[in-house]
mmCIF file of the N, C-alpha and C atoms, coordinates in Angstrom:
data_MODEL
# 
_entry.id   MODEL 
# 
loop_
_atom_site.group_PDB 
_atom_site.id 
_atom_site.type_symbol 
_atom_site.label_atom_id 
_atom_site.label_alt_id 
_atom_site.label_comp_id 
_atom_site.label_asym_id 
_atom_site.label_entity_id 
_atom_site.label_seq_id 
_atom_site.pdbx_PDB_ins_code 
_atom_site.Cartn_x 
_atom_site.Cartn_y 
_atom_site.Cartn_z 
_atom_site.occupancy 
_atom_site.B_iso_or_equiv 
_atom_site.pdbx_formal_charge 
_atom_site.auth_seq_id 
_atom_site.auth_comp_id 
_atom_site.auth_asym_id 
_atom_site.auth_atom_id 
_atom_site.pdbx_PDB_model_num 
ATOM 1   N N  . UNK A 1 1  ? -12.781 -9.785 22.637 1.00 0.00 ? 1  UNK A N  1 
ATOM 2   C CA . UNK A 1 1  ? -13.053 -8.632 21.810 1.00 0.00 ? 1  UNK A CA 1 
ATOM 3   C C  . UNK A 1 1  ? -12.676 -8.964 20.370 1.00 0.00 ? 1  UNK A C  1 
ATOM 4   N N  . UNK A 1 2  ? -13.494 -8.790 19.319 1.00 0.00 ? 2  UNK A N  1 
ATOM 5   C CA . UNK A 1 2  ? -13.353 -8.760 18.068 1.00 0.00 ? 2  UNK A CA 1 
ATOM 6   C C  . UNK A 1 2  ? -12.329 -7.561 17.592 1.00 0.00 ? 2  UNK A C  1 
ATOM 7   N N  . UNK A 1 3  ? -11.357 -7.824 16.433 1.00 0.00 ? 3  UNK A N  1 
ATOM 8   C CA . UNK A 1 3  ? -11.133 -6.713 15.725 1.00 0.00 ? 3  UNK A CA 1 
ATOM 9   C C  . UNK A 1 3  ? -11.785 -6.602 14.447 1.00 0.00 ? 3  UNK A C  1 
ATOM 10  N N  . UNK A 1 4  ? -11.837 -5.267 13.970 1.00 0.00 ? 4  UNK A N  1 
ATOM 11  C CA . UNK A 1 4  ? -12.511 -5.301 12.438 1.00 0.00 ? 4  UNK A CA 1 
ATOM 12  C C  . UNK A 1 4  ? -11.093 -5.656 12.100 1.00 0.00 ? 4  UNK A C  1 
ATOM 13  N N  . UNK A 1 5  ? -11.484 -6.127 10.437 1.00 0.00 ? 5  UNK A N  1 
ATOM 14  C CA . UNK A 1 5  ? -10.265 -6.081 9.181  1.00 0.00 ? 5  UNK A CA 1 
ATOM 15  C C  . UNK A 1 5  ? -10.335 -5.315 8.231  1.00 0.00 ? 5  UNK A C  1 
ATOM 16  N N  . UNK A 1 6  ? -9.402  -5.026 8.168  1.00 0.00 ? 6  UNK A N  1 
ATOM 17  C CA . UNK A 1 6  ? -9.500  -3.771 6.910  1.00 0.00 ? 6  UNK A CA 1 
ATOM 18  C C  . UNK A 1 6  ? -8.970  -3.969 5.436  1.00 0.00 ? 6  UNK A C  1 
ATOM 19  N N  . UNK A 1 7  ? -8.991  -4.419 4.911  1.00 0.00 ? 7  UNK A N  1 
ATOM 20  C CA . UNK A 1 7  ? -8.048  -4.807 3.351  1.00 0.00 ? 7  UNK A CA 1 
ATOM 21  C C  . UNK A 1 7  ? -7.990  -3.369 2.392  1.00 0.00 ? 7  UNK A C  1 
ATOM 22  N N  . UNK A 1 8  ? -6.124  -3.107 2.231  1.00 0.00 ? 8  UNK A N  1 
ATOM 23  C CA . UNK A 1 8  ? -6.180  -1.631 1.730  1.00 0.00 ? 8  UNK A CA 1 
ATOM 24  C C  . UNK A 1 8  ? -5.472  -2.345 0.190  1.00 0.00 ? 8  UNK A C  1 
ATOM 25  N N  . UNK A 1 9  ? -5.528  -1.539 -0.893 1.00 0.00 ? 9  UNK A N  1 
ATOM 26  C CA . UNK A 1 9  ? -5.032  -2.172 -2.068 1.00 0.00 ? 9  UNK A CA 1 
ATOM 27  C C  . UNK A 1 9  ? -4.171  -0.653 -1.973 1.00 0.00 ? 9  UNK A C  1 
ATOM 28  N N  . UNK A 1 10 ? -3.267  -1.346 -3.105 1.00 0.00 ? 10 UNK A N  1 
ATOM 29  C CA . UNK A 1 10 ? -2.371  -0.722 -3.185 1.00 0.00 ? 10 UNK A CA 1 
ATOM 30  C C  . UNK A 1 10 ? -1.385  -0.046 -2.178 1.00 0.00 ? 10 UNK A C  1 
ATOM 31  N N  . UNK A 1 11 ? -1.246  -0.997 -0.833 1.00 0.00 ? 11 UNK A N  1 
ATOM 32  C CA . UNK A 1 11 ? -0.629  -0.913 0.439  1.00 0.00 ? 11 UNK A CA 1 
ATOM 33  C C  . UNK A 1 11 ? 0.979   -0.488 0.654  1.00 0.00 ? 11 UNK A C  1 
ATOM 34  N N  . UNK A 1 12 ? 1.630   -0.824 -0.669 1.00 0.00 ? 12 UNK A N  1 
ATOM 35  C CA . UNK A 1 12 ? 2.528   -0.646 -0.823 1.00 0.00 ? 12 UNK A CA 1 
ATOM 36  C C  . UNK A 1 12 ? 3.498   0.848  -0.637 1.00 0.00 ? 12 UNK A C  1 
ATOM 37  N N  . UNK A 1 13 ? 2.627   2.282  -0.731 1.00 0.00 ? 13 UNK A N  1 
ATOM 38  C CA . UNK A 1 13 ? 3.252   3.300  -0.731 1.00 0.00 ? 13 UNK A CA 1 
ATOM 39  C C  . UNK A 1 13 ? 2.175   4.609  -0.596 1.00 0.00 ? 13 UNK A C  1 
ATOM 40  N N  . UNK A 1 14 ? 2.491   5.338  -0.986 1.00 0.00 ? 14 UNK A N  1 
ATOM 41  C CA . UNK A 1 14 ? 1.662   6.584  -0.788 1.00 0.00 ? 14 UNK A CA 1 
ATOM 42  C C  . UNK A 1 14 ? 0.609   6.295  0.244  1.00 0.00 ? 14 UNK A C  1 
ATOM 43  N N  . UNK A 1 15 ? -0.892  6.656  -0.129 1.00 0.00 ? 15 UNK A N  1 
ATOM 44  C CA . UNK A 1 15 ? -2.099  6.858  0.544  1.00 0.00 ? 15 UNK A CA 1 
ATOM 45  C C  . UNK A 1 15 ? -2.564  5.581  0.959  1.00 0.00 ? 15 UNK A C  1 
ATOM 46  N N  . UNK A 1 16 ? -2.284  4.247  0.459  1.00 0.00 ? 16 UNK A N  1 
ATOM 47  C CA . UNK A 1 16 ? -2.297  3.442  0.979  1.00 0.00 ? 16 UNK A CA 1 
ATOM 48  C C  . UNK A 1 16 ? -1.583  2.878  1.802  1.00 0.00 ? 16 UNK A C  1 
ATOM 49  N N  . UNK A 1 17 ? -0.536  3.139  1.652  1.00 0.00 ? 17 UNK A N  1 
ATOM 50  C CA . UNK A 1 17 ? 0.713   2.696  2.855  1.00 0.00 ? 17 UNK A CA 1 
ATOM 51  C C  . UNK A 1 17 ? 0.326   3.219  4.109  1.00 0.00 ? 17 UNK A C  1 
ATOM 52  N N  . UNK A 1 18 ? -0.096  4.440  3.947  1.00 0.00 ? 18 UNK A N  1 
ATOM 53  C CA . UNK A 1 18 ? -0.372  5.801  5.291  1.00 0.00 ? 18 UNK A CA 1 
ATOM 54  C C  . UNK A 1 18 ? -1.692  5.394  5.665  1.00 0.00 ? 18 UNK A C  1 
ATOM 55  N N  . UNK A 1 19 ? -2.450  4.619  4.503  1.00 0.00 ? 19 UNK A N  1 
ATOM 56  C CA . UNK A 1 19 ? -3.909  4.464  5.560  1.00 0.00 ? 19 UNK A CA 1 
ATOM 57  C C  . UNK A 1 19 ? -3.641  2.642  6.420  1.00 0.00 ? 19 UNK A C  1 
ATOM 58  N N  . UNK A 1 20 ? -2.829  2.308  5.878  1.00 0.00 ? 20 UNK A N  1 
ATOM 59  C CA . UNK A 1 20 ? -2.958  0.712  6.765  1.00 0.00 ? 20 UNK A CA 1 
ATOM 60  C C  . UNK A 1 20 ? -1.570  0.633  8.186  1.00 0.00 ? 20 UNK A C  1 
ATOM 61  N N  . UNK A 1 21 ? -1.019  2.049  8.018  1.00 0.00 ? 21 UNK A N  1 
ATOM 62  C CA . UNK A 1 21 ? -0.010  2.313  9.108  1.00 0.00 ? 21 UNK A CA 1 
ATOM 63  C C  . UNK A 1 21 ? -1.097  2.596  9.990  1.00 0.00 ? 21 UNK A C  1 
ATOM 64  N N  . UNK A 1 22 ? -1.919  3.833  9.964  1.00 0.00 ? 22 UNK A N  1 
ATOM 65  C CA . UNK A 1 22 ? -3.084  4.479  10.856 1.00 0.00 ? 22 UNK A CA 1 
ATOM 66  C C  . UNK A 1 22 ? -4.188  3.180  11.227 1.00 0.00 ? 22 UNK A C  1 
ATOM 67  N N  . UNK A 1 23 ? -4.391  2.817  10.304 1.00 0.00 ? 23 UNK A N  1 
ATOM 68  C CA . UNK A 1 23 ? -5.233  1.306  10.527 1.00 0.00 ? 23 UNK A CA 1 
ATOM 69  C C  . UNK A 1 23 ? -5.069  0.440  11.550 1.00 0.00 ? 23 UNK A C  1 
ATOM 70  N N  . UNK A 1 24 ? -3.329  0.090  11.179 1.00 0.00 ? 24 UNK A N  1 
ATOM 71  C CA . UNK A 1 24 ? -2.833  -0.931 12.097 1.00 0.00 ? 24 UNK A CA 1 
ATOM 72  C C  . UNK A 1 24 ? -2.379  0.287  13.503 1.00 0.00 ? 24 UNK A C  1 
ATOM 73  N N  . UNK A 1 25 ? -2.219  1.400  13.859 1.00 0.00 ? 25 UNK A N  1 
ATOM 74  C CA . UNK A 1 25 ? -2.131  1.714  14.787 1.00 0.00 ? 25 UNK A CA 1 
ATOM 75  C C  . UNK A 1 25 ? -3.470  1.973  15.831 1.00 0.00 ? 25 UNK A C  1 
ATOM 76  N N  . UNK A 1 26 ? -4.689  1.613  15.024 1.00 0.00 ? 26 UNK A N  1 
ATOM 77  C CA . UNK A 1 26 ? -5.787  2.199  15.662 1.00 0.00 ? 26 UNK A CA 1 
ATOM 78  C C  . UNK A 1 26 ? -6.491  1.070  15.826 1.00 0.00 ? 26 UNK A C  1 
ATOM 79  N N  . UNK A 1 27 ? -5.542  -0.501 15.987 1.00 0.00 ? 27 UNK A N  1 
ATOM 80  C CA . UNK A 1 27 ? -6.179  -1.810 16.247 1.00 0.00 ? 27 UNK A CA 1 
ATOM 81  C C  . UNK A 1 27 ? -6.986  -2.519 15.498 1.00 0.00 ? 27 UNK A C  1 
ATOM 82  N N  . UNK A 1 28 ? -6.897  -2.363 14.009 1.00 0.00 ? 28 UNK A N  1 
ATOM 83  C CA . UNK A 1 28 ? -7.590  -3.154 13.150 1.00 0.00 ? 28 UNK A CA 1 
ATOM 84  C C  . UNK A 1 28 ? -6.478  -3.877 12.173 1.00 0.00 ? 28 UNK A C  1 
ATOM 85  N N  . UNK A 1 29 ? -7.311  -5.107 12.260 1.00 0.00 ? 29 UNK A N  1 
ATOM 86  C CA . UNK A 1 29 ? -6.156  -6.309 11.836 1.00 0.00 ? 29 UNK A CA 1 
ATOM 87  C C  . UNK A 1 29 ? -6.498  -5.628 9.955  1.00 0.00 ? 29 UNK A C  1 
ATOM 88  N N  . UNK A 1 30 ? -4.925  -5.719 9.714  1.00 0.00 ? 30 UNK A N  1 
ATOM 89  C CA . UNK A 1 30 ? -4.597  -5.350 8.209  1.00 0.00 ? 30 UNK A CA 1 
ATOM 90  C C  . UNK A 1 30 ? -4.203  -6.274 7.050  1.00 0.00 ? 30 UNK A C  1 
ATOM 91  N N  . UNK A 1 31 ? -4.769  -5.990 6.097  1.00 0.00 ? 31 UNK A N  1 
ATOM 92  C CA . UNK A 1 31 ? -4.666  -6.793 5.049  1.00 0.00 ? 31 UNK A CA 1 
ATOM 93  C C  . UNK A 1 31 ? -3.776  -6.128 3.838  1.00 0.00 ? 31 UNK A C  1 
ATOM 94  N N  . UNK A 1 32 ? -2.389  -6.157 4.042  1.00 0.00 ? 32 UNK A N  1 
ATOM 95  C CA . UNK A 1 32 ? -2.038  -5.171 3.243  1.00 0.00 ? 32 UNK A CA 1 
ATOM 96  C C  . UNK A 1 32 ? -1.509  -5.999 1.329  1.00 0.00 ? 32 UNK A C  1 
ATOM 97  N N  . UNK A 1 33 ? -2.320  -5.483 0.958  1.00 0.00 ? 33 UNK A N  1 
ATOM 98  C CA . UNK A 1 33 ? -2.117  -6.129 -0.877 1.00 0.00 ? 33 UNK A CA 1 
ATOM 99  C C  . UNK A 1 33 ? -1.292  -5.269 -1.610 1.00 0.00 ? 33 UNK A C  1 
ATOM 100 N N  . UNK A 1 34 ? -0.478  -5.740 -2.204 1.00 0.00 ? 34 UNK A N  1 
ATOM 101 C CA . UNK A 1 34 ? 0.688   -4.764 -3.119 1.00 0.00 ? 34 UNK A CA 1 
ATOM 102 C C  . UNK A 1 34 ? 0.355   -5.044 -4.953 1.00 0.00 ? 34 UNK A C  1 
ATOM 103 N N  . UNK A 1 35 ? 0.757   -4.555 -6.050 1.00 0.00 ? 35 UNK A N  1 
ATOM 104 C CA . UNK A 1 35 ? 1.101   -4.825 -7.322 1.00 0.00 ? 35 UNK A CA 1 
ATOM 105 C C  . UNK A 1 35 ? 2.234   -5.600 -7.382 1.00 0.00 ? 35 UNK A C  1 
ATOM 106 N N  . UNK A 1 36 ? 3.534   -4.507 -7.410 1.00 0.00 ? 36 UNK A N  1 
ATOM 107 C CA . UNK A 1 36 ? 4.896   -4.971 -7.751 1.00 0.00 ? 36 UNK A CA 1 
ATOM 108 C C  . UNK A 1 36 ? 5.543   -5.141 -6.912 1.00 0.00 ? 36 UNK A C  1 
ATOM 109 N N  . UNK A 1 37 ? 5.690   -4.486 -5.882 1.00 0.00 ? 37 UNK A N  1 
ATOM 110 C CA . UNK A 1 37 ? 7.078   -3.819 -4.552 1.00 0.00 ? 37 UNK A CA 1 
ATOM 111 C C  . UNK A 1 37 ? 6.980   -4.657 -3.199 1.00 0.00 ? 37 UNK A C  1 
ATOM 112 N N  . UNK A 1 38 ? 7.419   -5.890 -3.192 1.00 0.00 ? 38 UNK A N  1 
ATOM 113 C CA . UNK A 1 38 ? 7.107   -6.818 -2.005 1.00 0.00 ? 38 UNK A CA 1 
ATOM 114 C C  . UNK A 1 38 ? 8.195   -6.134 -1.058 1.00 0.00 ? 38 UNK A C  1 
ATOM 115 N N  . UNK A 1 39 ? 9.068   -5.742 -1.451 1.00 0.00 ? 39 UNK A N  1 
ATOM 116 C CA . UNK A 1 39 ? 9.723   -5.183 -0.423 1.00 0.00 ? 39 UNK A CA 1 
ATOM 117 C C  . UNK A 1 39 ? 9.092   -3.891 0.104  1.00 0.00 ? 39 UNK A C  1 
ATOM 118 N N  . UNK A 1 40 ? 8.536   -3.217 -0.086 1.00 0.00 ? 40 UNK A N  1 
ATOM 119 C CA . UNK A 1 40 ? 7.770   -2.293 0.608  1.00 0.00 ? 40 UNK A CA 1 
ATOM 120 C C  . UNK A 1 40 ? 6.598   -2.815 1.225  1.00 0.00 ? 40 UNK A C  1 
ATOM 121 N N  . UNK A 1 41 ? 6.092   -3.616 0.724  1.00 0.00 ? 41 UNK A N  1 
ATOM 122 C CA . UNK A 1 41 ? 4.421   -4.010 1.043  1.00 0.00 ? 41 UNK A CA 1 
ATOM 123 C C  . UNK A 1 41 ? 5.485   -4.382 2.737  1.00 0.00 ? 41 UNK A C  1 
ATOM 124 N N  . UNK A 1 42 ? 6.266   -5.321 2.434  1.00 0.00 ? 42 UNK A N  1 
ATOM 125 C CA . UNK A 1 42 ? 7.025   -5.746 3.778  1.00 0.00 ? 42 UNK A CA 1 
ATOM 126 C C  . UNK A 1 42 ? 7.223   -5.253 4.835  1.00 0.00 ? 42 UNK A C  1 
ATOM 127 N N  . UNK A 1 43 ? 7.775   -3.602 4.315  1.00 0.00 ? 43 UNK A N  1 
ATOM 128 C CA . UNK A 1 43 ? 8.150   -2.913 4.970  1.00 0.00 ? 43 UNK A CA 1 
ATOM 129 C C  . UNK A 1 43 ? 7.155   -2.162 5.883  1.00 0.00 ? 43 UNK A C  1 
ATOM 130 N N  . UNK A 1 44 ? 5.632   -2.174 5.278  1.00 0.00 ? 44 UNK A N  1 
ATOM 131 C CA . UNK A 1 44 ? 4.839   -1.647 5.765  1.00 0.00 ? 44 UNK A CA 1 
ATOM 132 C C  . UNK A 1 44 ? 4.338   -2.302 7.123  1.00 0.00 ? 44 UNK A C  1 
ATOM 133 N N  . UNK A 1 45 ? 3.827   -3.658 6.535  1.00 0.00 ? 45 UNK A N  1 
ATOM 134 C CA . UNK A 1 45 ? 3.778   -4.879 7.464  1.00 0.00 ? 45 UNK A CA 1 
ATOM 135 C C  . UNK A 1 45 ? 4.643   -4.897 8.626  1.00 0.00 ? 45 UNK A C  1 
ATOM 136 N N  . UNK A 1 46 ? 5.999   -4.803 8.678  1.00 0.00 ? 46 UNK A N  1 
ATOM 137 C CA . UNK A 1 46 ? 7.202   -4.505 9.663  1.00 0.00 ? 46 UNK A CA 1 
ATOM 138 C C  . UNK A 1 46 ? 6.268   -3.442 10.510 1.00 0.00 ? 46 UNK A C  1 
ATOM 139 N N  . UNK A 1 47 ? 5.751   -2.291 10.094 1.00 0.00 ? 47 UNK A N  1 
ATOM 140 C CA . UNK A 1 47 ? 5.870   -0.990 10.995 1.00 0.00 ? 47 UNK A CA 1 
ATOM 141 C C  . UNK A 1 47 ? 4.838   -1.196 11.673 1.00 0.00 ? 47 UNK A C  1 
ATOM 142 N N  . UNK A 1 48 ? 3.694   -1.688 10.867 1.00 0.00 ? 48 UNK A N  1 
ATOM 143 C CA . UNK A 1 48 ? 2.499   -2.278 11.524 1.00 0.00 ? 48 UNK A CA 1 
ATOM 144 C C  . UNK A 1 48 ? 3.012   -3.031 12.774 1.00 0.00 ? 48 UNK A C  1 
ATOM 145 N N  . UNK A 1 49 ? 3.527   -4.195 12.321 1.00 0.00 ? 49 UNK A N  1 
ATOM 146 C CA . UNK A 1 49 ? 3.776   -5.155 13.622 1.00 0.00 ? 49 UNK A CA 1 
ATOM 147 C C  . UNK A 1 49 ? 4.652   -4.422 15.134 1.00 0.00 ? 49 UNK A C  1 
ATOM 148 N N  . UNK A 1 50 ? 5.530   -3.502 14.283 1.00 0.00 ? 50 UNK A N  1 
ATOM 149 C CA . UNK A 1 50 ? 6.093   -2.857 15.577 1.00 0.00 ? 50 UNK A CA 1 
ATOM 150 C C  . UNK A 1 50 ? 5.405   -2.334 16.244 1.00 0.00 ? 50 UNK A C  1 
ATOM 151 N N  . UNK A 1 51 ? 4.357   -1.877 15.859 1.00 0.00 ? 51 UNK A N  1 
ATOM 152 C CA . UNK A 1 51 ? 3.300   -0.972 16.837 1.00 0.00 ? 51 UNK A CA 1 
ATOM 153 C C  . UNK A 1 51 ? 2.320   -1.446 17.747 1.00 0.00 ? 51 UNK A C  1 
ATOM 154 N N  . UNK A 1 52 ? 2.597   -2.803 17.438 1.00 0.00 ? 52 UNK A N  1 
ATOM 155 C CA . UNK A 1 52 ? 1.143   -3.453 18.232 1.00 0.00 ? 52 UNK A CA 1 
ATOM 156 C C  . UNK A 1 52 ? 0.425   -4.099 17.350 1.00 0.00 ? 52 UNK A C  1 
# 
């Protein structure tokens, strides 16, 4: 089985953070791109991976 990919910008927080959490919970491999905040982009990535 294929997954789609999704590449969200600005992954780091708000509406992007919340769309590549839902993303990565609904089985599409994520591409999450940040500006400044690697520690969040990280953090996002983390929650993703916990979920599956």
């Amino acid at each position: 089985m294929t997954k789609k990919t999704l590449i969200v910008t600005g992954a780091s927080r708000g509406i992007g953070a919340a769309t590549a959490r839902l993303a990565g919970a609904n089985g599409y491999q994520v591409c999450v791109n940040y500006l400044a905040n690697q520690a969040a982009a990280q953090a996002v990535v983390a929650d993703i991976h916990s979920h599956g």
